[in-house]
C-alpha positions in Angstrom: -4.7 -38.5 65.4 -3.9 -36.2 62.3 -6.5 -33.6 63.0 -5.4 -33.8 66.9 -2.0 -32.8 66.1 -2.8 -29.9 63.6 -4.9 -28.6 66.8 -2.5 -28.9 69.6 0.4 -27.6 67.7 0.8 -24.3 66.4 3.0 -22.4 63.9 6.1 -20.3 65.2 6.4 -16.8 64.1 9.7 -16.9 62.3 10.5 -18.3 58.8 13.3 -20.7 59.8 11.3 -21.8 62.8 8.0 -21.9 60.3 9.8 -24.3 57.6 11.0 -26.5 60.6 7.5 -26.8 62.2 6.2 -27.9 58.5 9.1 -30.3 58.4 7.7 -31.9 61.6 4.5 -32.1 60.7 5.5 -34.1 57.6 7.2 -36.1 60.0 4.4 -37.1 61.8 2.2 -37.5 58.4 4.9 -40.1 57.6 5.0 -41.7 61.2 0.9 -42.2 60.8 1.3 -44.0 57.6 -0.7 -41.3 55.8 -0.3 -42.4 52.0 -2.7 -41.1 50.4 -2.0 -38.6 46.7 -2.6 -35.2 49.2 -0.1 -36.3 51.3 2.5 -37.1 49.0 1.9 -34.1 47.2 2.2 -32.0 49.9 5.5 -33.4 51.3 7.7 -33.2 47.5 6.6 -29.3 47.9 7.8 -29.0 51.2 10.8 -30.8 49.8 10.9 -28.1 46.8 10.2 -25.5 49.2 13.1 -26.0 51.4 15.4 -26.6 48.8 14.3 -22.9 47.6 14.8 -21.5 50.9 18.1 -23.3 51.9 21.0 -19.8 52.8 22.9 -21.1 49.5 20.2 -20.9 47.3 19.1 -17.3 48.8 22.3 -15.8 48.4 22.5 -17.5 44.5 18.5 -16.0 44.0 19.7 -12.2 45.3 22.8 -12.2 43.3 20.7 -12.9 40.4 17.7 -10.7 41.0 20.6 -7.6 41.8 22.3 -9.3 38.4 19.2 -8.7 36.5 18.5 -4.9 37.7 21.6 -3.8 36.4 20.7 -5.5 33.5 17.6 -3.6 33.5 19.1 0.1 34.3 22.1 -0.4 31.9 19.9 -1.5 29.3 17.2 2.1 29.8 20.9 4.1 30.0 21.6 2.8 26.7 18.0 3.3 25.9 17.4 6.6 26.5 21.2 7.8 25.8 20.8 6.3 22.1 18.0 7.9 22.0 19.0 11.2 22.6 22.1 11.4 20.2 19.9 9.7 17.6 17.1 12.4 17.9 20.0 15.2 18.3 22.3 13.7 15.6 19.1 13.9 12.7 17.3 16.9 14.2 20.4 19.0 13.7 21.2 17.7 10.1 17.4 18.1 9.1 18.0 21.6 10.4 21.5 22.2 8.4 20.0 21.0 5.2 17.2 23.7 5.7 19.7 26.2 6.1 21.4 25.6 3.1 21.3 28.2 -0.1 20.0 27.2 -2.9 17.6 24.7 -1.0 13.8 24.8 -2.2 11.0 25.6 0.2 9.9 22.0 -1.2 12.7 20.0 -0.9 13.2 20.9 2.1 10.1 19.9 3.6 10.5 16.2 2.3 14.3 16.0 3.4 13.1 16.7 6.8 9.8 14.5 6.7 12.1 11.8 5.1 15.2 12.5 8.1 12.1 12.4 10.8 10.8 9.3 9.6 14.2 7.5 9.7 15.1 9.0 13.3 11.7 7.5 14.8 12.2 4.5 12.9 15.7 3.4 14.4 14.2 5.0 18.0 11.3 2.4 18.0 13.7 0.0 17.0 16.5 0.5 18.8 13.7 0.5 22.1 11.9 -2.8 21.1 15.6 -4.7 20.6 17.4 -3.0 23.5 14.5 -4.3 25.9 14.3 -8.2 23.6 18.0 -8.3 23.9 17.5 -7.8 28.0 15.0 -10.2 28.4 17.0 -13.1 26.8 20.1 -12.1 29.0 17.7 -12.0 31.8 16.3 -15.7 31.0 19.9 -17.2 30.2 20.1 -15.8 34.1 17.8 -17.8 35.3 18.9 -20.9 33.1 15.7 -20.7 31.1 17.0 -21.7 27.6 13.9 -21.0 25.4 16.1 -19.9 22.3 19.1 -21.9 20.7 21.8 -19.7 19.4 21.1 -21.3 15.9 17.3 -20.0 16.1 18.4 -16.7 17.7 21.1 -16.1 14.5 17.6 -17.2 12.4 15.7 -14.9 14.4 18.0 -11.6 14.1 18.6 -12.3 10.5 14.6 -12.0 10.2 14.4 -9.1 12.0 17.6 -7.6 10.2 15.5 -8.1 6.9 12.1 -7.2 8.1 13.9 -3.7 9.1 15.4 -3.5 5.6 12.0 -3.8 3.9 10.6 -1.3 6.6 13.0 1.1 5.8 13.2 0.8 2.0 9.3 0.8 1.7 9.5 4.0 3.8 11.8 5.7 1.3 10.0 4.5 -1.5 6.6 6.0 0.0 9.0 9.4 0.4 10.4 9.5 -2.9 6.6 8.3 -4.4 5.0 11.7 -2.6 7.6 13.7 -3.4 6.9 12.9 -6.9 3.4 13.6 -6.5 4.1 16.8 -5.0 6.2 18.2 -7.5 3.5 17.4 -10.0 1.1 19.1 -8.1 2.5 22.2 -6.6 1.7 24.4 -9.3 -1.5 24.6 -8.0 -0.9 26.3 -4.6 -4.2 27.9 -4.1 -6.3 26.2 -1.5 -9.3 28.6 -1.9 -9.5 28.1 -5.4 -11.9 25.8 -6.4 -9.2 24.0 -8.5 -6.7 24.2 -6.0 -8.6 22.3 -3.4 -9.7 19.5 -5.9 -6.2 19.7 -7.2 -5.2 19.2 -3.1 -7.6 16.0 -3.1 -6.6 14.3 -5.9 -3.1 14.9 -4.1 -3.5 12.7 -1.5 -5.7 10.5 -2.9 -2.8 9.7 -5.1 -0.4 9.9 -2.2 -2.8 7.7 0.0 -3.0 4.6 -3.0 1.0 5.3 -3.0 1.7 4.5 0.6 -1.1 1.6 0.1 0.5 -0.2 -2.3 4.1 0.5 -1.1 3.1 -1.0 2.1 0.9 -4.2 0.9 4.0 -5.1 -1.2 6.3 -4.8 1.6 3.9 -7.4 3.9 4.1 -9.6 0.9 7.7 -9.6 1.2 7.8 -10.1 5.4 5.3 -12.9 5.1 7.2 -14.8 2.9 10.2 -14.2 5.4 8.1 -17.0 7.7 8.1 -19.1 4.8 3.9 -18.0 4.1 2.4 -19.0 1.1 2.3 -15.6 -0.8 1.1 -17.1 -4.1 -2.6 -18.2 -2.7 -2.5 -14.6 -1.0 -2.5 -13.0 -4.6 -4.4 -15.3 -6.2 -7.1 -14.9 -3.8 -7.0 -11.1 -4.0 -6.8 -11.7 -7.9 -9.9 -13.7 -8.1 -11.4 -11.3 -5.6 -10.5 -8.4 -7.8 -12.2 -9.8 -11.1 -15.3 -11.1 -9.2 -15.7 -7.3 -7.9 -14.7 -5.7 -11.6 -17.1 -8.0 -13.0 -20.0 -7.8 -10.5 -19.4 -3.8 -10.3 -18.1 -3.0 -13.8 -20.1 0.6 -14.1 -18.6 1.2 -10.4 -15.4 0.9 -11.6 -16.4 2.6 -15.0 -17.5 5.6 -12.8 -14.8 6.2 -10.4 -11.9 5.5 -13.4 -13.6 8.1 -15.2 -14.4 10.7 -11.9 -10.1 10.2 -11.8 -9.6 11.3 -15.3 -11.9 13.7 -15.0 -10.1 15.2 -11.7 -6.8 14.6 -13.2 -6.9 16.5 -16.9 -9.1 19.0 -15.3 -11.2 18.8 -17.9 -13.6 21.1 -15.5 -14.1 22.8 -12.0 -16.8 24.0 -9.3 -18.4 26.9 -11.0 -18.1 25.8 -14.5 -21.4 26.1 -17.3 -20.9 22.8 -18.8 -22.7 21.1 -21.3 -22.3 17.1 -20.8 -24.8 14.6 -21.4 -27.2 16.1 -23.0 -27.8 18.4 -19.8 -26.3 22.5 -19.7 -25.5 24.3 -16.1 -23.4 25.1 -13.8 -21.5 22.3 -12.0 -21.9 21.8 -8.4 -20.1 19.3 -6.9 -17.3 16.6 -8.7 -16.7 13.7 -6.9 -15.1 10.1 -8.0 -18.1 8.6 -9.0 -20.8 11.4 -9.6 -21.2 15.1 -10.7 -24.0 17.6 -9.9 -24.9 19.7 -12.7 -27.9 22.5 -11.6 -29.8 23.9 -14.9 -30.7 27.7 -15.0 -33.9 26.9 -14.0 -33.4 25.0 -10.9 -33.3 21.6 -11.7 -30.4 19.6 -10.2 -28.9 16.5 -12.5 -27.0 13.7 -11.1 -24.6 12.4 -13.8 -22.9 9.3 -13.2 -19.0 9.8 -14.8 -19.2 6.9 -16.9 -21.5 8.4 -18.9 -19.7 12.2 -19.2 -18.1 11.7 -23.1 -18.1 15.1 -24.2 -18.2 18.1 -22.2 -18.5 21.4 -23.4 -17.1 23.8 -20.8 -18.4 27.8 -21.5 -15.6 28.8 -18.8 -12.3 28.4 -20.3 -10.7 31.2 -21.8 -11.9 34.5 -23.1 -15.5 34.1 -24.8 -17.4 35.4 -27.3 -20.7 37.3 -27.2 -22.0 37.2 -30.5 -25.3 39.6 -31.5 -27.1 39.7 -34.7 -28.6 42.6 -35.5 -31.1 43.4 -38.7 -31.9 46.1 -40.5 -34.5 47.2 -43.8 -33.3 46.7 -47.1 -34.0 50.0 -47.6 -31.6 51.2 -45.1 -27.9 51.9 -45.4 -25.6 49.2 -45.0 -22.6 51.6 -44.3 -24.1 53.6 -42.1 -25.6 51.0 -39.8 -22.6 49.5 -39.5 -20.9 52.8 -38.0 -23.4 53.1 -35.6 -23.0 50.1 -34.7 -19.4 50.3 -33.9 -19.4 53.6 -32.3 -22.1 52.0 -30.0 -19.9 49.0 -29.3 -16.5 51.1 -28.3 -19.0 53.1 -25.8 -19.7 49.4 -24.0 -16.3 48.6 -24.1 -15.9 51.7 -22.0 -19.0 51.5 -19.9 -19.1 47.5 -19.6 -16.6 45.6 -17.0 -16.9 42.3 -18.6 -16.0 43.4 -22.2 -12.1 42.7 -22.3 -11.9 44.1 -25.9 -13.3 46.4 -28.2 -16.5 44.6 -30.0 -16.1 44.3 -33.8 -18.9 44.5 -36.5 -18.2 41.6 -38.8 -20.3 42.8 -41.3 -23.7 41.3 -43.2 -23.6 37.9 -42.4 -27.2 37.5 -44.2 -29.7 38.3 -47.0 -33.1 37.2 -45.0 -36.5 37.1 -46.6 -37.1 40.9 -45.2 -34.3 42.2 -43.4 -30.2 42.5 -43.8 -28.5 40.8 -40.6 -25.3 42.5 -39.6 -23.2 40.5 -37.1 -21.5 42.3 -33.8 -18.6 39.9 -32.1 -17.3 41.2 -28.3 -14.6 39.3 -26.2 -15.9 38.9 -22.6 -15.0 37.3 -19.4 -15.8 33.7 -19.0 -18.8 32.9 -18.1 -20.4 36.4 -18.9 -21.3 36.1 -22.4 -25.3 35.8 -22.1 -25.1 39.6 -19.7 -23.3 40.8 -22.6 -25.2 40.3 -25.1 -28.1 41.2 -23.9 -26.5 44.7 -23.2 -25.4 45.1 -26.5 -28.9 44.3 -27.9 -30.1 46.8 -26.0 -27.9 49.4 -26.7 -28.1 48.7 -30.8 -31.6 49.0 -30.1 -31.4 52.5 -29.0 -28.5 53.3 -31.1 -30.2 52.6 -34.4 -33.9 54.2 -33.1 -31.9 58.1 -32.5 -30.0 56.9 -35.8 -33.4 56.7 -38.1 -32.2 53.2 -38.9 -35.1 51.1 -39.4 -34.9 47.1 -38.2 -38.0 45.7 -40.0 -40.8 43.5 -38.4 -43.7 41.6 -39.3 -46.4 43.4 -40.6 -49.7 42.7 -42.1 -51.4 43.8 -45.2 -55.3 44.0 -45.5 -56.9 44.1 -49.4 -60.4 44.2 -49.7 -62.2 41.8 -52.2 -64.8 44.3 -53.2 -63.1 46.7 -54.4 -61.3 44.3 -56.5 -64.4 43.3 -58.3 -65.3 46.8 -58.3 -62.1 47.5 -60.5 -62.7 44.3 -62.7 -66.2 44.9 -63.9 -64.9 48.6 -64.7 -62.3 47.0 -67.0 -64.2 44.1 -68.6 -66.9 47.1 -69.6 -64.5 49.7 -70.8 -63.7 46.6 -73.3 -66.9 46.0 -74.0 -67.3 49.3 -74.8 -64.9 49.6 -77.4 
């Protein structure tokens, strides 16, 4: 009898006429004594259903929805009006500051970075909030209570402090790389060798600022919600001491590559002499340097174990030459050769900065007098120019007559020797 009336009556096209037809047909489910879970099921929706779709509750369910789109368009209006004078307001005192006289090139890069970094700060905020704030008045609409006025005063109070540490860790990640770049802005040059290690020790530094800044700052929201901090840091503690102890020449290394970086005790280009190895260096990096001998070879050296270096690029150096002559020769003499030969390679050498000086005899050898020549050069050209200057002594003392002595070799024959001594032991004989 159930399934007979489902097939010999049929829905009418209209709404009204729709929920009335439904209405019956729960009628009839009653008048059959259908009791079964489906059935009652079925009929409290109906009951739901036309309670929903009564004209009273309609008209109540439009006035909200058109309640809750002007919600919706005031709140962007605000939005995007806010929005506007904010970015206006602290574009156009960024820009006034940069106009002012007396204002640094520097300084006023970080007051507008800092000014930007407020302005999108208070526009993602005042967004997010002007959109949370419309979706509570938007539930309290609809009766849907989910937050107490108690726990909303809690919850803004959060919010307000969570912005204040936002904000303050900003400025203290400003003020920390405007530090940094005051230290380093000296060194300007990019192309330089020590201006682009100087520019990555830059932001490394500025990178472990904003690090630290920020990890502090989450410490400080976390234990807003009332989160166990302490067992946070202790954790990272013991984690810090298990990795110093487990990776202590790691640590060695990269402490050392920072001091390294940091005193620039050495650049890209250098001839070095560091752990017991002498070239030119290659590449410097925070835990390694490469150090390539003249002859090819390429050395590795951890930093850890750099303790000395000896660095034959730093300042004006000194090609020293050593030059000896015969004892019988004159000491005057060679010595004004000499320094008429070293004003001509000041003139006719580019990497002499300074006239070259004869220091006089530095040394009484077993078979020659040493007379020492000193010449200031350019760093890093000291070997070319000595080698120059030997040669041109060379020559100089050769037209000169100057004689520098050399090994030589004296022959005696033994037989003439005995010749001579049985010519004298007769002659005594004799008389």
């Amino acid at each position: 009898m159930f399934i007979d009336m489902f097939e010999l009556v049929s829905p009418p096209p209209g709404i009204w006429e729709t929920l009335h037809f439904y209405v019956i047909i729960s009628d009839n489910i009653r008048y059959c004594g259908v009791t079964t879970i489906i059935g009652k099921q079925l009929e409290a929706t109906l009951t739901r259903v036309m309670q929903w779709f009564t004209p009273d509750q309609m008209q109540a369910f439009l006035s909200k929805l058109a309640f809750v789109g002007v919600v919706l368009a005031v709140t962007y209006i605000l939005i995007k009006v806010l929005h506007r004078f904010l970015d206006r307001v602290l574009k156009e005192g960024g820009q006034d500051g940069d106009k002012q006289d007396g204002l640094t090139e520097g300084k006023g890069a970080v007051s507008g970075g800092l000014i930007r970094s407020v302005r999108v700060l208070l526009q993602t905020l005042l967004i997010y909030g002007g959109y949370f704030i419309a979706a509570i008045i938007i539930l309290n609409i609809y009766n849907f209570n989910m937050i107490s006025p108690d726990d909303l005063k809690s919850f803004g109070a959060n919010i307000l402090k969570i912005v204040g540490i936002m904000v303050g860790a900003k400025l203290a990640v400003n003020f920390g790389q405007l530090a940094v770049k005051q230290a380093f802005e000296k060194h300007e040059s990019k192309d330089h060798p020590a201006g682009r290690r100087t520019q990555t020790l830059e932001v490394l530094l500025r990178s472990a600022i904003t690090y630290i800044v920020f990890f502090m700052a989450g410490i400080m929201v976390l234990q807003i919600f009332n989160v166990n901090t302490s067992a946070i840091l202790a954790s990272a503690g013991i984690l810090g001491l298990a990795v110093g102890f487990g990776a202590q020449n790691l640590v060695r290394d990269i402490i050392s590559g920072f001091f390294i970086l940091f005193e620039d005790q050495f650049n890209v280009g250098d001839f070095v002499e560091t752990a017991g190895v002498v070239g030119t260096v290659e590449e410097i990096g925070l835990r390694t340097c490469k150090i390539r001998q003249w002859t090819g070879q390429l050395n590795v050296i951890p930093n850890g174990e750099i303790n000395m270096v000896t660095n034959y690029n730093r300042g004006p150096m000194m090609a020293v030459v050593t030059v000896g002559i015969a004892y019988e020769e004159d000491i005057d003499q060679a010595i004004e050769v000499l320094t008429q030969e070293g004003e001509a390679a000041f003139k006719e050498i580019e990497a002499v900065i300074d006239a070259p000086k004869v220091q006089g005899v530095t040394e009484l050898a077993d078979s020659s007098v040493n007379i020492r020549t000193v010449a200031p050069t350019l760093p890093g050209e000291q070997w070319d120019v000595e080698r120059q200057l030997r040669r041109r002594f060379k020559y100089a003392l050769d037209r000169a007559g100057i004689e520098i002595p050399y090994p030589r070799q004296v022959f005696i024959q033994q037989a003439e020797n005995n010749k001579k001594i049985k010519q004298n032991q007769s002659e005594i004989n004799m008389e």
